[in-house]
N, C-alpha and C positions, 0 to 999 in steps of 0.2 A: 899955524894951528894944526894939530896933526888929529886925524879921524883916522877910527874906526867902524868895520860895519862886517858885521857877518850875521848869518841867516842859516837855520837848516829844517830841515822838512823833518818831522815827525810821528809815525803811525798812531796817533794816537785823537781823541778826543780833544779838542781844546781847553775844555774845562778840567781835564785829567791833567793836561799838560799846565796850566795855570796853579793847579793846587801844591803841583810843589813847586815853579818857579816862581808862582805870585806871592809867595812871602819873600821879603828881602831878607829877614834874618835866617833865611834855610839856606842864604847859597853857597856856605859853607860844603853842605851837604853833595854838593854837583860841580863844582871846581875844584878840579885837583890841585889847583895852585895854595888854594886854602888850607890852613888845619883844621878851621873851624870858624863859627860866624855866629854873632849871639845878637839877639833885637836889643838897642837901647835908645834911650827918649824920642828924637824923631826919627830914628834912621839906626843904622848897625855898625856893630866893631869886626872886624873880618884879621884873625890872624894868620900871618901868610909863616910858608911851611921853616923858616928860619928865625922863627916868633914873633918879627916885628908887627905892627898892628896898622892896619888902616881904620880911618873911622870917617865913617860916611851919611849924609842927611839923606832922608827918601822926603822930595821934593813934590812929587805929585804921587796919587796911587787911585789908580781903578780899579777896582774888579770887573765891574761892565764892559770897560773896554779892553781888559787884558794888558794893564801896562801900568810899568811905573819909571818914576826918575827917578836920578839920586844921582848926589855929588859928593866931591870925596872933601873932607873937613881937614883932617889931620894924616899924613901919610910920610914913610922915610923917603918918598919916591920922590925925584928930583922935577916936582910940576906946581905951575903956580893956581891951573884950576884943572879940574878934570870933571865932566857931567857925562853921563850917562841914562842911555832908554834901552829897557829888554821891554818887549812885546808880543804877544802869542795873537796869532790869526788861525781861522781854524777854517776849513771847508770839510763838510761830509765826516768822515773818522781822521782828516791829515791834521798835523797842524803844523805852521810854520812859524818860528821862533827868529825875531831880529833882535840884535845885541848893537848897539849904535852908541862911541864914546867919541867926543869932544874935547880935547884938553889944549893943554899949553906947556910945555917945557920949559923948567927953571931958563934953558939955553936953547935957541932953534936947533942948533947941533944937536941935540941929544932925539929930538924925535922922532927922527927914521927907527931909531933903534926902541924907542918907547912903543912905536906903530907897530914894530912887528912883535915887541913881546907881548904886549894886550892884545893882538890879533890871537896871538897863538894861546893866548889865556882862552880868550873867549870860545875858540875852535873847542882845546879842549874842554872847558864849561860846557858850549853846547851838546857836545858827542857824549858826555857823560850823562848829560840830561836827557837825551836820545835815551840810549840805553838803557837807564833806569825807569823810564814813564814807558817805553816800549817793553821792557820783562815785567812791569807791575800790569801793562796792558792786558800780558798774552794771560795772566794765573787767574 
């Protein structure tokens, strides 16, 4: 089973920081790996930058508590399941963002190399989500 987990701090309100990663169909918007990401029935289509499409169910969703799940349905990516938790925690004006994925590889072989490209997804997801809730913060 190969996990992921990363986490980053952010200057921002929690609630400010939820408004744009607490939609699933925006994260299009905050991951570079994406072209784009659209809401459809219970979950989103995310098309990644060489057009192919993942499409994924959002399994739980809070607002209250700042988190949702979601798993991946249909995808070119060589995995028999993949689930995922992003979560926002806030203290004072910080907040902190966890990105938490669980999958499985078509082949054990393959997920050293799965682990560290969703790692480096998520880095840059979060870093851009940084960035953008922090320059909407400072205006």
């Amino acid at each position: 089973m190969g996990l992921v987990n990363e986490t980053i701090e952010i200057c921002a309100l929690p609630e400010d920081v939820w408004a744009v990663a607490g939609d699933p169909g925006r994260i299009g918007e905050w991951v570079p790996a994406l072209a784009g990401s659209t809401p459809v029935d219970e979950g989103r289509a995310c098309k990644l930058q060489d057009g192919a499409e993942i499409l994924e169910r959002v399994l739980e969703h809070s607002d209250d508590g700042r988190y949702y799940v979601s798993e991946i349905t249909s995808s070119p990516l060589p995995l028999r399941c993949h689930t995922s938790r992003l979560s926002v925690h806030g203290h004072g004006n910080h907040s902190h963002v966890n990105w938490v994925a669980q999958f499985e590889a078509e082949s054990p072989d393959l997920e050293p190399e799965l682990v560290q490209q969703f790692g480096r997804i998520y880095r840059e997801g979060l870093a851009t989500l940084r960035e953008r809730v922090e320059v909407d913060a400072s205006t």
